[in-house]
C-alpha positions in Angstrom: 154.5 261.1 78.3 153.0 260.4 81.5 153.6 256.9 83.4 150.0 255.3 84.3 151.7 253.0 86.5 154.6 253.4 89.1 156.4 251.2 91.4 155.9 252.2 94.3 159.7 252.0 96.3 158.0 251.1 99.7 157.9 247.3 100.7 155.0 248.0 103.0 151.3 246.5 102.4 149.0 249.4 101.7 146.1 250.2 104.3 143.5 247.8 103.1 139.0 249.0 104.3 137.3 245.5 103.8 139.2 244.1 100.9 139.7 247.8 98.8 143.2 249.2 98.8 143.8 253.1 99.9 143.7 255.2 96.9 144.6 254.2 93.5 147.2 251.3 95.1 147.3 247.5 94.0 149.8 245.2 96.1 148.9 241.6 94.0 152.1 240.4 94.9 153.5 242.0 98.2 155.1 244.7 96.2 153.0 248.1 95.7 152.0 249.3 91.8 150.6 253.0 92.2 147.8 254.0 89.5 146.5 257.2 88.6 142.7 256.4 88.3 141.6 259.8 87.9 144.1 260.5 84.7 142.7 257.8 83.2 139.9 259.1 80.9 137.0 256.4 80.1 138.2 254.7 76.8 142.1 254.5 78.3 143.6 251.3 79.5 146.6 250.5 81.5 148.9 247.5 81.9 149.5 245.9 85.5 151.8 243.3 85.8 151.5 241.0 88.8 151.6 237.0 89.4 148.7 236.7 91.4 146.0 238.1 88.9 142.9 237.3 91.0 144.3 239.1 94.4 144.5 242.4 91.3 141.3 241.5 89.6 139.8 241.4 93.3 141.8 244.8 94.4 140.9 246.8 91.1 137.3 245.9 91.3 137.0 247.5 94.7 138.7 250.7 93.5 136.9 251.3 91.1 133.1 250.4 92.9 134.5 252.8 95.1 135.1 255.5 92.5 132.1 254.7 90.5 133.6 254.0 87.1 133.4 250.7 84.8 136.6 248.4 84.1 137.4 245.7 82.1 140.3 243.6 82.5 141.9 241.0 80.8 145.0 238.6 81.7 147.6 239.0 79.1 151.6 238.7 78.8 153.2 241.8 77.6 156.7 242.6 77.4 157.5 239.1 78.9 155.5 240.0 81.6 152.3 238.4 82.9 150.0 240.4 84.2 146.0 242.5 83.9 145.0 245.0 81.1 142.4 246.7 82.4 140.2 249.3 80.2 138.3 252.2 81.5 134.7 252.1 80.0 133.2 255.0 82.4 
């Protein structure tokens, strides 16, 4: 089964173009979360866990405007962690 979601084992901020992270990486918290946009098929979600949800909401948003698909995200704890579920509608 493939992971949706990595850690990503640098500490470094990603390169950031007016607000939208480079590629398909989210750094909420400081720490960057690699996600594979383009395996994720319209109808898939996938589970982000941060602290700072609006910094992600904000970050995902500009993702995917720039990749021209629809989310939808909601906060939500899962495994005792807190964090975004965000679905892929197109």
């Amino acid at each position: 089964m493939k992971r949706w979601v990595k850690p990503s084992k640098r500490n470094l901020p990603p390169k950031q173009f007016n607000n939208v992270t480079e590629g398909g990486v989210v750094c909420p918290d400081g720490k960057q979360v690699i996600v594979h946009w383009e395996l994720l098929k319209p109808g898939m979600s996938v589970f982000i866990p941060a602290v700072n949800l609006s910094k992600l909401k904000k970050q995902v948003k500009g993702i995917a405007k720039k990749n021209e698909f629809v989310i939808k995200g909601a906060e939500r704890i899962e495994g005792g962690l807190l964090g975004m579920r965000f679905w892929r509608l197109s």
